[in-house]
Steps between C-alpha positions, in 0.01 A plus 500: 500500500637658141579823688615383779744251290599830334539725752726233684708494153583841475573493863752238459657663210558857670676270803739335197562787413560684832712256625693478119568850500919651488634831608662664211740763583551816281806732562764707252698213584301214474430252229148694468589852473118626432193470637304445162789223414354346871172511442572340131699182664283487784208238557202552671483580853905544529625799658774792334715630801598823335805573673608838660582757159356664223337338257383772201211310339165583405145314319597190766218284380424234862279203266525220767479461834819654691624651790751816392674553834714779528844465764586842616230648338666489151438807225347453189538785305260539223706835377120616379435283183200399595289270796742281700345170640209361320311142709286344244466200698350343820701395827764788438692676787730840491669493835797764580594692201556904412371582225556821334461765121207363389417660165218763444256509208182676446356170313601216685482491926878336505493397887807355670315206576186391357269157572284430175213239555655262733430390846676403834750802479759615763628852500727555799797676623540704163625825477438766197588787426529722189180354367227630307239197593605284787294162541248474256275217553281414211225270488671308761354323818536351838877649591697730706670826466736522869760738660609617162611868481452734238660858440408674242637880348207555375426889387139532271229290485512456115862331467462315833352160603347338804716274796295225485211484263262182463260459224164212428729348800326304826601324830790703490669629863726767472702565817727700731678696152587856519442705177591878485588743223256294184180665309270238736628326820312186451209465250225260391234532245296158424650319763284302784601310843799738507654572889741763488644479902814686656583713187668861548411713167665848538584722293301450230437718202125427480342235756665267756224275393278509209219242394235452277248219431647311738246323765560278824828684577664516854747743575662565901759618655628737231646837540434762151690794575629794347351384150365778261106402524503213768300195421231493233177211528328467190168266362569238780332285720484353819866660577675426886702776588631497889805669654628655240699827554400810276720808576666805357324485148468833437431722160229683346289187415712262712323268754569251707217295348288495231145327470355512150233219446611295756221249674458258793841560678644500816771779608612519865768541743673707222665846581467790255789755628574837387350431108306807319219256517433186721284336350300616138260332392253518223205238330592198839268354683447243792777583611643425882717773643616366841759597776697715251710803595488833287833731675562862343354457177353759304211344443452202695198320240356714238201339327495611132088318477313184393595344819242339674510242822827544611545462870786711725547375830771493794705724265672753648557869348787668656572815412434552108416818339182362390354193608226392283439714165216430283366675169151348540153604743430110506658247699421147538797393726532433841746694762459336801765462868821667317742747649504869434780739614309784432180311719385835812252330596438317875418183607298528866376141540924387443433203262747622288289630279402862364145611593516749192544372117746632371516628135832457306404636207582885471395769342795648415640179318206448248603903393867354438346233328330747244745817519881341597691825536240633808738149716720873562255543772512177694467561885384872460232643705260558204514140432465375839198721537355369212623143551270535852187606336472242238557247779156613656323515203627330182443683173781334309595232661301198518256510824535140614887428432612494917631259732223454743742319791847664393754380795679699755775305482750435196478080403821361576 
């Protein structure tokens, strides 16, 4: 009965408050002519209507509950002293600004806006550019992060910082924000109960998504183009990743995934397009590859060891370079009803079906794997000849890695 009594108290008081709150408008012309002198005179839960302008102010400290609502997507112009926008408080919403010159320091992550231990946040509608971070969430739960856009100039790794970057963070949903031209697209390290839906992250120095000790994490329906190693996975569990799009990461050790000591997750429905390397993955297990599409990639999963029960099936592998590369005689995963473009075989009783296994592991990629320079002759006779003879008797390959019921036909 205590709780409840309290519970119903603090209800009660939000609603006074709610229904208490004023709009206080801030314009070069107004009685309020700055948004810190707003957020001084305001009271909690009122909202600042910053009107259309520029507004050149910087270290905005949000400590109550507000709404900062932006009319004509108003500039504030931090003229790089420093961060920009700093919420130290729950209940706090940034709705419609443009944001811009936030300062750059090799001790101190300024960010153009950043959320410091608070809860019941509202990012929306933002625009920044000229940043070094962009949202930094920190220590900071149960919020959202929406249909903000973030363009950044963005040139080496070491004087550059990440679009949108959440830290010890949880419940958090990030959502349909484009990031380009930042160190990282989006990253996480520490953070839990994360889904990161609808994002495009192009353009990217280093990853269009990077995370780290971060478990119970849904991400769909992104696209990580173009970025200069794709997406890196790191010491995480029980990670839901479905239709995502992977393409056109390409370099020297660019990918359009990387596994390293990943376990228990789910990836499917994703399509890895034109990257150096679909998929590569190194110390994950249990993991579920389902109904994913590997298109022109160099390599369309390479397999780098200590990978054990992973399970590929109703993936299709159209026309990679390499399908499956592996560095390692053992294998303790399963390959089972996929699609192979390079499949000969025949399938007399029509079930759709191949009667012959098929083997996707060649010869001629595990003597890239060890020499790189002999890749100079991919698709020459010599290779093909010997590519054929280690697929009727593996030396170096490992003897039972095959799909035993590869499909005729590609899964739609």
């Amino acid at each position: 009965m205590t709780n409840l009594r309290g519970t119903l108290g603090a209800l009660f008081l939000f609603i006074t408050y709610f229904l208490s709150a004023n709009t206080i408008t801030v314009c070069a012309s107004c009685e309020v002519k700055t948004i810190k002198k707003g957020i001084l005179i305001a009271s909690d839960f009122d909202t600042l209507l910053i009107k259309e302008g520029t507004y050149k102010e910087f270290n905005i400290l949000v400590n109550k509950p507000l709404t900062l609502l932006g009319e004509n997507f108003p500039v504030i112009d931090g003229e790089e002293q420093g961060e920009i926008i700093r919420i130290a408080s729950d209940n706090v919403t940034i709705d419609g600004l443009f944001i811009i010159n936030v300062g750059t320091s090799y001790t101190s992550d300024y960010a153009a806006i950043r959320v410091v231990k608070s809860e019941n946040f509202l990012i929306q509608n933002v625009v920044l550019e000229k940043l070094f971070f962009g949202i930094y969430l920190e220590k900071s739960n149960n919020g959202k992060v929406y249909h903000n856009k973030i363009i950044g100039d963005a040139v080496d790794e070491y004087n550059s910082g990440n679009g949108i970057q959440l830290w010890y963070s949880k419940n958090v949903e990030v959502d349909r924000n484009i990031v380009q031209g930042v160190r990282d697209g989006i990253y996480l390290e520490f953070s839990d109960n994360i889904t990161i839906n609808n994002n495009q992250s192009t353009d990217n120095l280093r990853y269009g998504l990077h995370f780290m000790f971060s478990n119970d994490d849904v991400y769909t329906n992104n696209t990580f183009e173009n970025n200069g190693a794709g997406v890196a996975v790191m010491f995480s569990k029980r990670i839901k990743m479905h239709n995502n799009v992977f393409r056109k990461n390409w370099g020297t050790a660019a990918f359009g995934m990387l596994l390293k000591e990943i376990n228990d997750a789910e990836i499917s429905d994703n399509t890895f397009e034109e990257n150096t390397i679909g998929i590569n993955i190194e110390g994950s297990n249990r993991i579920v590859y389902k109904n994913n599409s590997f298109i022109k990639n160099g390599w369309a999963v390479k397999v780098l060891g200590a990978c054990y029960t992973n399970t590929f099936t109703n993936n299709n592998f159209l026309h990679n370079s390499f399908d499956i590369s592996y560095n390692s005689k053992m294998n303790d995963n399963v390959f089972d009803q996929n699609y192979w473009s390079d499949y000969t075989g025949y399938d007399l009783d029509k079930n759709g079906i191949g009667d012959v296994p098929y083997r996707p592991v060649k010869l001629f990629s595990y003597i890239v794997n060890r020499t790189p320079e002999t890749i100079v002759l991919l698709r020459s006779l010599f290779m093909d000849i010997i590519d054929f003879s280690e697929k009727v008797s593996p030396v170096f390959t490992p003897d039972n890695l095959l799909d035993a019921n590869p499909l005729m036909k590609r899964m739609k």
